[in-house]
C-alpha positions as CSV (number, residue, x, y, z in Angstrom):
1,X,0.0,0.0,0.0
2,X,1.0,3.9,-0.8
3,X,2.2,5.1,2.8
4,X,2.4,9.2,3.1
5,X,4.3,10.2,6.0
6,X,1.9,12.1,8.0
7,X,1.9,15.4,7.9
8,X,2.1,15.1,4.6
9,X,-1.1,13.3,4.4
10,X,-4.1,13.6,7.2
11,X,-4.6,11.6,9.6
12,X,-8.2,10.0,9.8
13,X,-9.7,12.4,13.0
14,X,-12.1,9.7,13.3
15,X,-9.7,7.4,14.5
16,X,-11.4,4.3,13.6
17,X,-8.8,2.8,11.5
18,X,-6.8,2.3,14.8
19,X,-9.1,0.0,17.0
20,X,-8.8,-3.2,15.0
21,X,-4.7,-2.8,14.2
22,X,-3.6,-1.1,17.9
23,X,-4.2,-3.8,20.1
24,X,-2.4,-6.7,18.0
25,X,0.1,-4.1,17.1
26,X,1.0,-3.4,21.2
27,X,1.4,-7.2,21.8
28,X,3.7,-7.7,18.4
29,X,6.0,-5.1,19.6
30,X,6.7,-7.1,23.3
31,X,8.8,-9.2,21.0
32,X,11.6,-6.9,20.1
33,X,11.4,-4.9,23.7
34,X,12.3,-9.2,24.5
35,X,15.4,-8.5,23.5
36,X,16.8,-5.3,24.8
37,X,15.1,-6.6,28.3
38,X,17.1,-10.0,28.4
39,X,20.2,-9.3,26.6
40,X,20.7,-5.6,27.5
41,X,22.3,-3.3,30.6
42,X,19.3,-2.4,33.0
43,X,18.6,1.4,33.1
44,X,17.0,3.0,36.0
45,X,13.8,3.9,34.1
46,X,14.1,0.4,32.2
47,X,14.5,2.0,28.9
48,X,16.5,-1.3,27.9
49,X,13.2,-2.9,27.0
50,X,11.8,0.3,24.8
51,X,12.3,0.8,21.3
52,X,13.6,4.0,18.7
53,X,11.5,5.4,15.9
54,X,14.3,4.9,13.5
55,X,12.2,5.5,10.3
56,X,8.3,5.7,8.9
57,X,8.9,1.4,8.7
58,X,11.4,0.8,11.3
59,X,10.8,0.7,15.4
60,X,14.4,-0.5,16.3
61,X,15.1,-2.0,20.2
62,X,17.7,-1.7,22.9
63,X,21.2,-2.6,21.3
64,X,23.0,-5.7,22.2
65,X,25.9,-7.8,22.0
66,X,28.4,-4.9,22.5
67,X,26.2,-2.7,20.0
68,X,26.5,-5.4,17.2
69,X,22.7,-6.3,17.0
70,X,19.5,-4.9,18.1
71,X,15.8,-6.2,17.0
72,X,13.2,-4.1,15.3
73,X,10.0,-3.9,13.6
74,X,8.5,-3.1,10.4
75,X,5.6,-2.2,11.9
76,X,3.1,-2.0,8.3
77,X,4.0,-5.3,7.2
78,X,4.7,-6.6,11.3
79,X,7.9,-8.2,10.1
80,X,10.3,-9.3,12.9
81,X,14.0,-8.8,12.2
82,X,17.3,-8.7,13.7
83,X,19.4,-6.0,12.6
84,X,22.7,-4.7,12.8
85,X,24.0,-2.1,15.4
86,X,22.8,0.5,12.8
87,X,19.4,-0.5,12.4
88,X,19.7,-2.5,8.6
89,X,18.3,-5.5,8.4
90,X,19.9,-9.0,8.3
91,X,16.9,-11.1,8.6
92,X,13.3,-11.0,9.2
93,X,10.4,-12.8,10.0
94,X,6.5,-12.0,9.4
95,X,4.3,-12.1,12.4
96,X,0.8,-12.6,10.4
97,X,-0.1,-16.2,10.6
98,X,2.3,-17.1,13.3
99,X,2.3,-16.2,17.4
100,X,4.6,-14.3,19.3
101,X,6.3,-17.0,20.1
102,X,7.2,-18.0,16.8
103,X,8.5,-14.1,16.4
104,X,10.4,-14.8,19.4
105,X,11.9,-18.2,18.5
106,X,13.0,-16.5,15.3
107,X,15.2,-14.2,16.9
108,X,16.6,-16.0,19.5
109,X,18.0,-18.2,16.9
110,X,19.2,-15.5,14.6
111,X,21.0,-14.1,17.5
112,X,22.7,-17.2,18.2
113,X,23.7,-17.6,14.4
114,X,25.8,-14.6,14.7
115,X,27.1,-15.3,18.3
116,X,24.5,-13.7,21.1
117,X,23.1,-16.6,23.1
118,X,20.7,-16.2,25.7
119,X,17.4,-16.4,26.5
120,X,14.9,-14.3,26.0
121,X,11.5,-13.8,28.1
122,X,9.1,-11.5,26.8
123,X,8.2,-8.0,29.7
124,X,6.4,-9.1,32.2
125,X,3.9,-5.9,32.1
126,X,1.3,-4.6,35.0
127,X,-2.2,-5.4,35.6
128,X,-3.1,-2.3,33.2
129,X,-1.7,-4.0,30.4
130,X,-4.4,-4.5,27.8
131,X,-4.9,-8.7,27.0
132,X,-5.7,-10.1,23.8
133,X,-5.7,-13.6,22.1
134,X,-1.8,-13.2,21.0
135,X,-0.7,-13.5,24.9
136,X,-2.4,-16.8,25.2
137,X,-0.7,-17.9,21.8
138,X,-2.9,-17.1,19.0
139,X,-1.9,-16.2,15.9
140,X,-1.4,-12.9,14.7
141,X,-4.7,-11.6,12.7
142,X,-3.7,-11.0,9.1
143,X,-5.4,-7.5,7.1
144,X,-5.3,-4.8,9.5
145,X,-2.3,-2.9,7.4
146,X,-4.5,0.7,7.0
147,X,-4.9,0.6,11.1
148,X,-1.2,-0.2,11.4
149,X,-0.2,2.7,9.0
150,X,-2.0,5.2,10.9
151,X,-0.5,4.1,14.5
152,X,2.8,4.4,12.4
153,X,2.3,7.7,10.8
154,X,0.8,9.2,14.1
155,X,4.1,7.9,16.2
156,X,6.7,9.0,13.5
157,X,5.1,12.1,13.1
158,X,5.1,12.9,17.1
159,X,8.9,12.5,16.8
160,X,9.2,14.5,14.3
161,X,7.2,17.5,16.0
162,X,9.2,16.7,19.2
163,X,12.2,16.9,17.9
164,X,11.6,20.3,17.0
165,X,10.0,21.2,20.3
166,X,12.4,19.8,22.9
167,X,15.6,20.2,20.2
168,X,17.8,22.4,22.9
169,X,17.0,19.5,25.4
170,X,18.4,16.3,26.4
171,X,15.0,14.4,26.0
172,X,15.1,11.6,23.5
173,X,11.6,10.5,22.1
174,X,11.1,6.4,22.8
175,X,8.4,4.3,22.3
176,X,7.4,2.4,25.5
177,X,6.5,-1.5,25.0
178,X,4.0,-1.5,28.4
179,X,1.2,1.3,27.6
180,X,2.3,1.9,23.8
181,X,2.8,5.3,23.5
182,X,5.7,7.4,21.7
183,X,7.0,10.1,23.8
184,X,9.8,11.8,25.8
185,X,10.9,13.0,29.3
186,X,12.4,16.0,30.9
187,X,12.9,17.6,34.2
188,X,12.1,21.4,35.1
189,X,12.7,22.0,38.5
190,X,10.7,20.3,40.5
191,X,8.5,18.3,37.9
192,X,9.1,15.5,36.0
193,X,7.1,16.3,32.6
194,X,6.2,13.5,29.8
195,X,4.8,14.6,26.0
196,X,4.2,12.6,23.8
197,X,1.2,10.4,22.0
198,X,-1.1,7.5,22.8
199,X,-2.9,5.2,20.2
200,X,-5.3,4.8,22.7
201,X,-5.6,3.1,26.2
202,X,-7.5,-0.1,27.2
203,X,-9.1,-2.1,24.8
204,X,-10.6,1.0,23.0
205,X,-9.5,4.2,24.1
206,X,-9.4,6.6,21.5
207,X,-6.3,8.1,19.9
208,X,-4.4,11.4,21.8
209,X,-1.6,13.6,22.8
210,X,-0.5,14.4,26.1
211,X,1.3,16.5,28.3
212,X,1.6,15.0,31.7
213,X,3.6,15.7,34.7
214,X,5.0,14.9,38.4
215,X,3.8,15.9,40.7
216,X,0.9,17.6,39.3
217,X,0.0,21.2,40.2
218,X,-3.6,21.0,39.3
219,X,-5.4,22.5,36.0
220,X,-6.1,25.6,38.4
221,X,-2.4,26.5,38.2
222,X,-1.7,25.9,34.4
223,X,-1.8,28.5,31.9
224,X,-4.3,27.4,28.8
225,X,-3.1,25.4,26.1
226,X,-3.1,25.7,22.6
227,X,-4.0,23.7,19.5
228,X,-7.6,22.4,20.8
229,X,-6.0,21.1,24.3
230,X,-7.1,20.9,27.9
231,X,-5.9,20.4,31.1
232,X,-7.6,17.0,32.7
233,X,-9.7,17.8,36.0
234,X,-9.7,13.7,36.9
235,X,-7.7,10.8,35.6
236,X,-4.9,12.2,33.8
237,X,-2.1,14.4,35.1
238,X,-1.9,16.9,32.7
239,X,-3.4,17.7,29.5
240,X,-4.7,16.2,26.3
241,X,-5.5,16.9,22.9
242,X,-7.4,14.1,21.4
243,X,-7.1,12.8,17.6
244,X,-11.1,13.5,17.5
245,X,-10.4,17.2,17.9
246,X,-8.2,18.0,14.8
247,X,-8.0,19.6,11.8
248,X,-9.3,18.0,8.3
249,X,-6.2,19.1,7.1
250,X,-2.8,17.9,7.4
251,X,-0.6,21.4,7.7
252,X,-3.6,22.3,10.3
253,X,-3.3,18.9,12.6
254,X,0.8,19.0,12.4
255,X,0.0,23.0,13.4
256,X,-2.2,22.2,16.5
257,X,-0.3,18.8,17.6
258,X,3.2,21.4,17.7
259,X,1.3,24.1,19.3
260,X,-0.2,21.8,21.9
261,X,3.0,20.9,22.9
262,X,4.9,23.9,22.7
263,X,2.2,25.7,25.0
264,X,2.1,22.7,27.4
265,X,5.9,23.0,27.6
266,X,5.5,26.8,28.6
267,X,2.9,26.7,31.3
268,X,4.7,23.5,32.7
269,X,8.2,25.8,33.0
270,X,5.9,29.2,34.2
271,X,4.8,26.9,37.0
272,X,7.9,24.7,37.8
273,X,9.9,28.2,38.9
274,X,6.6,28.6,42.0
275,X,7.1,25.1,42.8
């Protein structure tokens, strides 16, 4: 299929394309954060098991074996493959048709044919973690491709928007194997401040954006946001801007999604100097 990099392109504000190709999509992914999480260093905030947006097709994980090898992800076709240090592909594997444990069979072996043995466990994830068929061995649905390119297109596009936002910062954007969302961290003073983008939540939450913090002031304290965001009275810790509320237009929606975060990133640092 023809795959425009969003913003070049829309995205669907309806959001339906997502709910049938998110879920299987979240669970696929568990096999490449397998690797980083068994083979690699553990990091404080247990980054080791999260993956890089290395490209529109290509979701790379932790490297291993002294930087030699890492697994990723074509995440439109769902084709496993080990990779070298730099991300290109030396063999591959496609999940539809087969279960996660075939996808991580397959690279346990390929490790091993070019010298990394060990074994590797998939993340052992939270009660929150959203279940589907695959955990209990299923195979992996096949169709679902237009779901998988909007999930794809939404992430790469948040990374390319946050790169421009938090460039001056130390704040690399990963994409986190346990809720499945594609974002980045910083500190400003006293708070501890995540932006980034979620698919959805659950079984079929609805795609958004979000600017969350720790601890959280309160919306009382925060200075509006821009772009079609709001600050969260209950549930989240921060602020939102949901897929539902953007543009039909694709130089609009990459104009709110930026000014969401930008504005988010300014009442966040007005408030951190009173804290």
């Amino acid at each position: 299929m023809d795959l425009a990099p969003w913003p070049d392109a829309p995205l669907d504000p309806g959001g339906k394309a997502f709910l049938r190709a998110r879920l299987p999509l979240h669970h696929a992914v568990q096999v490449v954060a397998a690797v980083g999480q068994s083979l690699a260093s553990r990091a404080p905030d247990d980054s080791q098991q999260s993956l890089s947006v290395a490209g529109l097709r290509s979701w790379l994980g932790a490297p291993v074996a002294g930087g030699r090898l890492r697994a990723g992800i074509d995440p439109l076709d769902v084709e496993v493959r080990l990779c070298d240090g730099n991300g290109v592909p030396l063999a591959g594997i496609g999940l539809e048709g087969r279960t996660l444990r075939d996808g991580l069979a397959f690279l346990q072996d390929a490790l091993a044919r070019h010298g990394e043995r060990g074994r590797l466990e998939l993340p052992k994830h939270p009660a929150d973690f959203p279940p589907h068929p695959l955990s209990d061995g299923a195979v992996y649905p096949e169709g679902g491709a237009p779901g998988r390119a909007e999930v794809l297109r939404m992430f790469h596009g948040t990374q390319e928007i946050l790169s421009r936002v938090v460039a001056s910062r130390d704040a690399p954007t990963r994409l986190w194997p346990h809720h499945f969302d594609v974002g980045c961290q910083l500190t400003l003073g006293k708070l501890t401040v995540w932006l980034g983008a979620s698919p959805g939540d659950g079984a079929d939450g609805p795609p958004y954006w979000y600017a969350t913090m720790w601890p959280w002031p309160g919306p009382d304290r925060m200075a509006p946001l821009e772009g079609g965001g709001a600050w969260r009275k209950e549930g989240l810790s921060g602020g939102s801007l949901p897929l539902s509320g953007l543009a039909g237009d694709a130089a609009g929606q990459e104009k709110q999604v930026e000014a969401f975060f930008r504005s988010a990133l300014l009442a966040v640092e007005r408030v951190a100097v009173e804290i």
